[in-house]
N, C-alpha and C positions, 0 to 999 in steps of 0.2 A: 617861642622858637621862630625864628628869621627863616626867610622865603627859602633862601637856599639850603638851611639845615633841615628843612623840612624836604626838601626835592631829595637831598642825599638818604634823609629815610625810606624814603619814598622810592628809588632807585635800589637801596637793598631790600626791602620786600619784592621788588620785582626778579631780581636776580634770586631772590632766592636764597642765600648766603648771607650770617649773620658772621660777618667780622670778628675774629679775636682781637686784628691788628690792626688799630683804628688808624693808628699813623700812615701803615701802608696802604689802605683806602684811602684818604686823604692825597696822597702820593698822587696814585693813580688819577684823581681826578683834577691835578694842578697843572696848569699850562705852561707852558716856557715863557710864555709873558708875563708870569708874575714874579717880583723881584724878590731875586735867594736870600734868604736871611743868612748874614756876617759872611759871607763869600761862599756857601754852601750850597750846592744846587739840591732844590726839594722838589723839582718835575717832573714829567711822565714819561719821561724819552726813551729813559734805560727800561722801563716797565714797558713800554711802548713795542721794543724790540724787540724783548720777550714776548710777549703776547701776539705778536706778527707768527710767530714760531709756533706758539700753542693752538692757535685757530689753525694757521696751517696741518699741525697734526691730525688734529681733531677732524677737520674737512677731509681731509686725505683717506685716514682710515673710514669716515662715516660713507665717503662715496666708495671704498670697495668691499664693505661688507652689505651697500646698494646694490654693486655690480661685480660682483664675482667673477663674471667671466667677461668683461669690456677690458680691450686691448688699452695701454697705456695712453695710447694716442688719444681715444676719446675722453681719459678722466680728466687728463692734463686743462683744457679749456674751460671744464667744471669747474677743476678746483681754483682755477684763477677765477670765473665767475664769484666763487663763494667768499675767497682771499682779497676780493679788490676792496680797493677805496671804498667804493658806492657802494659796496654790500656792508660793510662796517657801520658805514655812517646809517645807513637804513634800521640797523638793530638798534644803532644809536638812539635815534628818534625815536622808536617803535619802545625805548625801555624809560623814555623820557632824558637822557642823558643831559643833553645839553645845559638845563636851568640848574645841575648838580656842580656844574663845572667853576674850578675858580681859576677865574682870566683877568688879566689887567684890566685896568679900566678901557686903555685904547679899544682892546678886542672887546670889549665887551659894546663899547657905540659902534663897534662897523658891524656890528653881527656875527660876534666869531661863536657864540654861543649854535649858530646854526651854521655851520664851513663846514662843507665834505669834511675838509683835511684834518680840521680841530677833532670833530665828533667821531672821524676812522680811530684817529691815533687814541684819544681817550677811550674808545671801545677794545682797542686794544690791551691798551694799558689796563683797562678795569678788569679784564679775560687774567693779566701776568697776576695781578693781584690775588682774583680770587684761586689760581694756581697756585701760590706759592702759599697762601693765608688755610687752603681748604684740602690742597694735595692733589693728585691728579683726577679721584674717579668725581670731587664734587666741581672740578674746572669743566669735566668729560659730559658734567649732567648740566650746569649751566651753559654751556656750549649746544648741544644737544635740542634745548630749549629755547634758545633765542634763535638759531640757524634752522628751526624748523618750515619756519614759513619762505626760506631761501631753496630749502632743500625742495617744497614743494615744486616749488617756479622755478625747476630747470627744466623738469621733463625727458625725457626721454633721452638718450645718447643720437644725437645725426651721425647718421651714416657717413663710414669714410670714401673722402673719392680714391676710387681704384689704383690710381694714376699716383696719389700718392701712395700707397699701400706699396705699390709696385717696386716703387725708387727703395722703399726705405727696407723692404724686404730685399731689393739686391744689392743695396749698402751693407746690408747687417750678412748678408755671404760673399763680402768682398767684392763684388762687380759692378764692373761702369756703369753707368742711370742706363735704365732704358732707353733705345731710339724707335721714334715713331714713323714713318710711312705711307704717304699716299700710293697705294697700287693700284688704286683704282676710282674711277667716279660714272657714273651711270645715273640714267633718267633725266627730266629735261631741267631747263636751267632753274625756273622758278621752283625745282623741288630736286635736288640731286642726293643722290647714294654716292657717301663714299664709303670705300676699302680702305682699309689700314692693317697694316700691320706692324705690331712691336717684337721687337729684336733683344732681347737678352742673353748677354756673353754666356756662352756653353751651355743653352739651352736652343730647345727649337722655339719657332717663331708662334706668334700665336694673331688670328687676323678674324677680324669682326666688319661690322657695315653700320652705318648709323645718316641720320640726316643731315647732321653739319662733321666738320674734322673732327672736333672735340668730343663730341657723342660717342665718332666710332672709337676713336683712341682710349675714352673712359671703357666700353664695350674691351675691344681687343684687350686690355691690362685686365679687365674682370674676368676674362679667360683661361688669361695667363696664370692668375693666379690660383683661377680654381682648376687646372689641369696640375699644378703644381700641391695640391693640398692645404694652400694657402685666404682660399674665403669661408 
């Protein structure tokens, strides 16, 4: 057995998934730099695309059965964390990917066997595969298992700033962004209080104090929005 037929063994024991369709494994782990045999493309691009979708699902649904009750706004930046490039190619590494892969010879002297970009799209692709080859619940368990140590290292959801909550809560009932207001500044220069207060169309105002503008202004929209039912 050759270096690389051994890696590609070696690669589906880690995943977990024993192949019916050895062709479409093979697929999955062919780069566009290797030349199509009689004008036929046999690369990972279309499987590539597919698997962009599948891991997105997968992430999507695995962070809101995490967070049940986290507004859209925080999962959204999650799920690009989990979705990105750099997170791909991390499982990539971490599953041995790379020495599985078959790349022209160019890619293979510049180092494409280790490229962010190479090792995203082949982790990709190897996700469409074992989806399409295994069906969705064994895509959902190899998924599951390689995004585990992703899912650990987000942590916690950060808090939203008020400020925007604010805007996007009087977007979503029709009214102009909020405006903010200096009314006031007290105490002495090296340490001043200001007043503010934020203005939203056909509501009353709502006004808080903080040490710099943006503090009070963060303050006054956390107000607002919890006078409103909104935090």
């Amino acid at each position: 057995m050759n270096t690389r037929a051994a890696a590609v063994d070696a690669l589906e024991r880690r995943l977990g998934h024993t192949f019916a369709d050895r062709e479409l494994f093979e697929r999955a782990l062919t780069h566009a730099s290797v030349t199509p045999s009689a004008g036929k493309r046999r690369d990972n691009e279309v499987l590539e695309f597919i698997g962009d979708r599948v891991i997105g699902l997968f992430a999507a649904e695995r962070l809101a059965e995490l967070n049940p009750a986290a507004p859209e706004g925080d999962l959204a930046p999650r799920l690009n964390a989990l979705v990105s490039r750099e997170a791909c190619a991390r499982v990539a590494r971490r599953v041995a990917l790379g020495p599985a892969l078959r790349l022209s010879g160019a890619e293979t002297k510049t180092g494409g066997r280790d490229k962010d970009s190479i090792l995203a799209g082949a982790c990709e692709a190897v996700m469409a595969a074992v989806y399409r080859d295994g069906g969705l619940e064994v895509a959902r368990r190899v998924f599951l298992d390689l995004w585990a140590d992703a899912f650990d290292s987000l942590g916690a959801p950060r808090p939203r700033d008020p400020k925007t909550s604010l805007q996007e809560w009087a977007q979503g009932q029709g009214k102009p962004l909020p405006v903010y207001a200096v009314i006031g500044r007290s105490g002495p220069d090296h340490a001043p209080i200001f007043t503010v207060e934020v203005r939203v169309e056909g509501l009353e105002p709502a006004r808080s104090e903080g040490r710099s503008r943006q503090e009070a202004e963060k303050s006054a929209a956390a107000r607002l929005l919890e006078r409103e039912g909104q935090s």
